[in-house]
N, C-alpha and C positions, 0 to 999 in steps of 0.2 A: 420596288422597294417596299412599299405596303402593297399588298397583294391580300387585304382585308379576308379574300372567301379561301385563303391556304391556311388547311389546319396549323402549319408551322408557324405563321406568323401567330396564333393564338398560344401553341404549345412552349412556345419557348418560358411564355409566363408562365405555367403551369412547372414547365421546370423550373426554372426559377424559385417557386414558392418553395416545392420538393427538397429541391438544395437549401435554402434558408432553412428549414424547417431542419432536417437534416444537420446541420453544425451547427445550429441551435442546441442541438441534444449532446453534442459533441463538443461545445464549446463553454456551456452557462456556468461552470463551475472556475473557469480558472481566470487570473485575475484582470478587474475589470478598469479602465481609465475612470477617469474626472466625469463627474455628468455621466454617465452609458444610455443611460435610457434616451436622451436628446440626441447622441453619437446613433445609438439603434435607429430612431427614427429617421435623422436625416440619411442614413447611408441604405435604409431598405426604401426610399425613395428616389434616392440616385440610383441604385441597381433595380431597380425595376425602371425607372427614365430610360437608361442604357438598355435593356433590354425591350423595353416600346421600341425604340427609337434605329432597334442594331437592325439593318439592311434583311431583306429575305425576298431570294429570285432564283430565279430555275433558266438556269441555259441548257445544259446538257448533265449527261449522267457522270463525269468526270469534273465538271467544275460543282455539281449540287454535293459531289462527296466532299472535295476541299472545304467548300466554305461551311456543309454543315459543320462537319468535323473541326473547324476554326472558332465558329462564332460559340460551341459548347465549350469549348477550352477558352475560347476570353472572356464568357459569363465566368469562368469558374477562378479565373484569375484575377476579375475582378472582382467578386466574394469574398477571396483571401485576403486584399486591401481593403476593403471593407470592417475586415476582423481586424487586421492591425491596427483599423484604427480605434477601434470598441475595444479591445483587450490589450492593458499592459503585457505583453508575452515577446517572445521570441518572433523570429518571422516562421523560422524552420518548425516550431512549435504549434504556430499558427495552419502554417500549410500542410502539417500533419494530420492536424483536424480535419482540414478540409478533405486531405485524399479520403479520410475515413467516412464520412459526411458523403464524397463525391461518389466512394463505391457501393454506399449503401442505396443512394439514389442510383445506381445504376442497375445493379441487381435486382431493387425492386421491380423498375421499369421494365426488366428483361424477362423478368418472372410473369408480371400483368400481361404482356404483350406474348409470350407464351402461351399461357393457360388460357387467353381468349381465340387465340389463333385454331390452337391444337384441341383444345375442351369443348371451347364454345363454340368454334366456328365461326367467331364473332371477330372481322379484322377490322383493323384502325389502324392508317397509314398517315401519322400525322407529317412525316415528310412531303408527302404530295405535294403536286399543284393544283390541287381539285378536294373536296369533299366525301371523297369514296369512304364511307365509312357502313359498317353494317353491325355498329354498338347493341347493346339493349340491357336492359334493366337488369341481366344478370353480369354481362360486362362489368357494368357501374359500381354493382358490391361488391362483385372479387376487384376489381381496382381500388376501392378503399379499404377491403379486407386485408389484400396482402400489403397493402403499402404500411396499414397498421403494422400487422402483424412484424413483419420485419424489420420498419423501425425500432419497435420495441425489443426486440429480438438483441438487435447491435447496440441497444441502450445498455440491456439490461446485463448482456453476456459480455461484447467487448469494452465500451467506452468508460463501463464501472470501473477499468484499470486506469483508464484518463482520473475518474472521479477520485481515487485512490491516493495520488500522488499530490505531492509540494510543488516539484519541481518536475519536466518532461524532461529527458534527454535524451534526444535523436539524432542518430547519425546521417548525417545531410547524404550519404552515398548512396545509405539503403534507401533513405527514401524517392530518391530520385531513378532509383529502379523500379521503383511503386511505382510511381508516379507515371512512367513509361508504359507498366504493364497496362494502366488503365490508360493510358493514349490509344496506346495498339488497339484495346479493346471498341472504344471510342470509333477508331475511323472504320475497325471487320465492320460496326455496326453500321455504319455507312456505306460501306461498300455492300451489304446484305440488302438495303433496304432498295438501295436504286439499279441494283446490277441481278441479286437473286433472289429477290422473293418472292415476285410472284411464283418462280422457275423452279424452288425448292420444293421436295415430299416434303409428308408430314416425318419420315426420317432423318434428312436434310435438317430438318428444323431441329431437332430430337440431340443429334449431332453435335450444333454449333450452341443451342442454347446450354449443354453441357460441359461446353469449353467452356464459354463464357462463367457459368455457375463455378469449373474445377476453377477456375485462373480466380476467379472475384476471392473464395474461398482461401483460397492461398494467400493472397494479400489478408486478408483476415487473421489465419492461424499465424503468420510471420509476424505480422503488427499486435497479437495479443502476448506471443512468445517474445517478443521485444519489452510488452510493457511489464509483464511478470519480470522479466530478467532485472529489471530498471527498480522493482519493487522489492526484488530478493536483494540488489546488490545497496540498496537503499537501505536496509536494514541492518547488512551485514556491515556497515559501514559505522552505523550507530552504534552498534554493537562491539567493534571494535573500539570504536572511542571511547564508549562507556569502561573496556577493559584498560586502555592508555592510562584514564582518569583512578581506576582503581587502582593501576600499580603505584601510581605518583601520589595517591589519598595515603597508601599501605604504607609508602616510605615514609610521607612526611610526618603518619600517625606513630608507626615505628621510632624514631627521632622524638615525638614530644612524650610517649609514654614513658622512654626511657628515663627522661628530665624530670617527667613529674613522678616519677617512682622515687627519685633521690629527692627530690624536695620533698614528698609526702612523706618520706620516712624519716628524715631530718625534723620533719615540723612534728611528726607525731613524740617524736623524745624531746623534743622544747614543750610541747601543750603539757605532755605528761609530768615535766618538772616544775613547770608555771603552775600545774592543778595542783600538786604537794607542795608547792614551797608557801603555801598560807598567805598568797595574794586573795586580792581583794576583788579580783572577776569572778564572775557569775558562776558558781559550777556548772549551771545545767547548759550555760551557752559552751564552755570549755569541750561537754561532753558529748555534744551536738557537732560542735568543728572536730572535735577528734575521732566523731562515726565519719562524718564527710572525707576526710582525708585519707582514713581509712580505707574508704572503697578502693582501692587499687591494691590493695595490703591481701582485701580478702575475695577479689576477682578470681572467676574460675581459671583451676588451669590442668592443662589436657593434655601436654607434654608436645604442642604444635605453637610455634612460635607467631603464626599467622593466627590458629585460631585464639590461642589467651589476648593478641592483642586486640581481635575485633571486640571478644565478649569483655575487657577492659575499657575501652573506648565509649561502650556503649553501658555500661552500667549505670552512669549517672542519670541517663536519660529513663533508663527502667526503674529507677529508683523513687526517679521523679511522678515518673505516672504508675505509679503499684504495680506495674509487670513484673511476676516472678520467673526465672531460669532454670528451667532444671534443666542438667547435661550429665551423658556418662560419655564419655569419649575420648577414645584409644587416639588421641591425637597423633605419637608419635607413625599410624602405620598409614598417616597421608605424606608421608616424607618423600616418595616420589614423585607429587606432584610440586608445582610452583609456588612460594608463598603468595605471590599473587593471583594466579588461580586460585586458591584455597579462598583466600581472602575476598576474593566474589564472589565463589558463589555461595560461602555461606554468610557474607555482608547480603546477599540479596536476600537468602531465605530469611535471616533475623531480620532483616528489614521490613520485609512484607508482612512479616509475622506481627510486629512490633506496630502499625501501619492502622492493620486492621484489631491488635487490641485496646488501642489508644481510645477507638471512639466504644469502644462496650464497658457499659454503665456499672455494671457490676463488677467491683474487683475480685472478685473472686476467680472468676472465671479469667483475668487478665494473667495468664499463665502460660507458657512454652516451655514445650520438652522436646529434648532432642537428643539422638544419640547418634553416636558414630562409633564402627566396630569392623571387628576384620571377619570375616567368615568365607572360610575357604581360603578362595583365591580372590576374595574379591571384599569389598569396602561397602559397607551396607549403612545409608543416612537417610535420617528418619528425623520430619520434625513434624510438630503438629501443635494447633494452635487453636481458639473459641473462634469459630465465624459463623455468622449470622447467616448470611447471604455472599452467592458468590454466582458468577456466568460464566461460562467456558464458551470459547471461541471453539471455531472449526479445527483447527490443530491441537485442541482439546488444552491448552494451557488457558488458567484466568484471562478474562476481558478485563480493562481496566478504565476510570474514569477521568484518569488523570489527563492535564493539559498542559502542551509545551512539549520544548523539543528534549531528546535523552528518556522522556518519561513511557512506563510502559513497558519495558525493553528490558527489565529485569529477569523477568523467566525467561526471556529468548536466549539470554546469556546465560542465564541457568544452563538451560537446555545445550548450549553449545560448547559450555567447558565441558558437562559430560562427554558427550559425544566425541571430541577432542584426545579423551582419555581412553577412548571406547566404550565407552557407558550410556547409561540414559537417567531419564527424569520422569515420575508417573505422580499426577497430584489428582485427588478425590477429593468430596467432599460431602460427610454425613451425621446426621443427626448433629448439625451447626459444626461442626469440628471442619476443618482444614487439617489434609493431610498429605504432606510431600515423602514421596521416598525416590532414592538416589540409589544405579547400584552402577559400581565404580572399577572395573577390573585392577590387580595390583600390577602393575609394572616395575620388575625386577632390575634390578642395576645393569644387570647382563641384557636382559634386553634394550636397556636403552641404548645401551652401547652399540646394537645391533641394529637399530635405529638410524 
């Protein structure tokens, strides 16, 4: 059971750290219990106890395969409880980390023990029951070279998708196919080490260390194509909502402009006869309520029922912070699309617009223009607006600072109602201006019909 002079009895710890160290990088971002740091410590003292403490003996080559291949799958199972108990998380959540944790420590080790074998010449059989080792100093830095190297490697390229996400959501099926493929992996490794290694060429090796690498890899490319899918459908989900929210914004704004158009035009012929009839209020205040009331009197309009009531809607709020509106727009030749499509996506663009001239000090420059026109066959929109500063992401649409949930998610819906239409969305940005253009094909009655 201690057999003190078997590298195994040492290496197990060394794995161990490997794996800690491992869902470590895989793990620190998602969310933590009560205390963690006291939860950390007691539980990497208990898995390293269990790991002092777990049995290591050598009978023969068939029972050294089982039990190595045992005692590495119940460190690793007890890692996982380990984490459920340091992370508010899922289980399935949990154990997803670990397979990712558990294949990178695998690959590395399968890499190191490789490239000492076959490069260096240099073998290390920590299964043994014996010390047969023939290590040396160049060993030692490619073992912490590549263990570097590729931890950092699955930080950097795969578990940023971990780092990405709110929420994980894994299908407990696939990943117990995972899970499998690195079992399998697990016990070839044991059947290699007590049955063919001395007996393999250096092509042999060449061979299996390449299964190992295509299979590891595959679990890799599956599990980052999982979490992109998780992150695309994540968004588009938002993205939806945020359309739900606009149709029901467009109705309910629909419904109160109409009310307040009859009230405001009702009050504007009471002020006006209150201001002539030689009362005793204030002119200049009369004359002040009756601009205010006004604004919906002399709101732009574009011959689009969506877009007069977004630019109606939003007038008092430009009015209030010296935003001017310039528009020329052929509104009625958006008539094929949806009032609520219309109404987001140019609610987004005035929004953004509106957003970023709220905080520029100078009114002057607190200004948008915008036009929409038919040319051709197709629906050409154009706004553009004073901005200072502005970052563009990798999809090349604005970065944004905003916090909280829905937020953000303005240009992607931009982006998506075009595209919807069969269109697209191109936004610049130079000499401080902000510049969005939209081009929108026209879809014909007959074609939708054909639709």
């Amino acid at each position: 059971m201690f057999v003190f002079d078997a590298p195994l009895f040492w290496y197990k710890l060394i794995f161990m750290t490997e794996l800690l160290l491992a869902e470590g990088f895989a793990t620190y971002t998602l969310k933590k219990r009560n205390r963690f740091a006291l939860r950390v410590v007691l539980c990497v003292i208990a898995v390293y106890s269990v790991t002092f403490l777990f049995p290591v003996f050598f009978v023969n080559k068939f029972v050294n395969t089982v039990t190595l291949s045992g005692m590495f799958l119940v460190l690793f199972a007890l890692t996982v409880v380990a984490l459920k108990i340091c992370y508010d998380e899922k289980f399935v959540t949990l154990f997803f980390c670990g397979i990712v944790a558990y294949t990178t420590q695998n690959i590395a080790y399968s890499t190191v023990n490789f490239f000492c074998d076959v490069v260096l010449s240099a073998t290390f059989n920590p299964y043994g029951d014996n010390m047969a080792s023939e290590l040396n100093v160049f060993a030692i830095v490619a073992y912490f070279g590549i263990y570097c190297f590729i931890y950092w490697f699955v930080w950097a390229f795969i578990e940023h998708k971990i780092r990405e996400q709110e929420k994980l959501a894994i299908e407990p099926l696939l990943l117990f196919s995972f899970a499998s493929i690195l079992c399998v992996d697990i016990v070839l490794n044991a059947i290699i080490v007590y049955y063919m290694n001395n007996t393999l060429a250096v092509v042999g090796k060449v061979v299996l260390y390449s299964y190992r690498l295509i299979s590891t890899l595959f679990v890799y490319i599956v599990l980052y194509s999982i979490l992109r899918r998780n992150i695309a459908e994540n968004e588009l989900k938002t993205v939806e909502s945020l359309w739900q929210q606009d149709r029901r914004i467009f109705e309910f704004s629909r419904e109160n402009i109409d009310l307040i158009n009859i009230k405001c035009h009702d009050l504007k012929h009471q002020i006006r006869s209150l201001k002539y009839s030689g009362g005793s209020v204030d002119p200049s205040y009369i004359s002040e309520l009756e601009k205010s009331v006004t604004i919906y009197d002399n709101s732009i309009k574009t011959g689009n029922e969506a877009l007069d009531l977004l630019f109606a809607e939003n007038s008092i709020f430009m009015e209030k912070n010296k935003i001017k509106l310039s528009v020329m727009a052929e509104g009625e030749e958006l008539g094929f699309m949806k009032n609520s499509d219309i109404y987001s996506l140019f609610g987004n663009a005035l929004h953004n617009a509106m957003e970023s001239l709220v905080a520029v000090a100078d009114e002057d420059k607190r200004l948008i223009r915008m036009y929409v026109r038919k040319k051709g066959n197709m629906i050409v929109i154009h706004c553009e607006n004073y901005c200072e500063k502005i970052e563009f992401g990798k999809d090349g649409l604005p970065k944004t600072d905003k916090q909280g949930g829905g937020h953000g998610y303005g240009m992607r819906s931009m982006r998506m109602i075009a595209e919807k239409y069969g269109g697209f969305i191109a936004v610049s940005h130079t000499d401080g201006m902000f510049y969005l253009d939209m081009l929108i094909p026209i879809i014909t009655k007959e074609e939708r019909k054909t639709d």
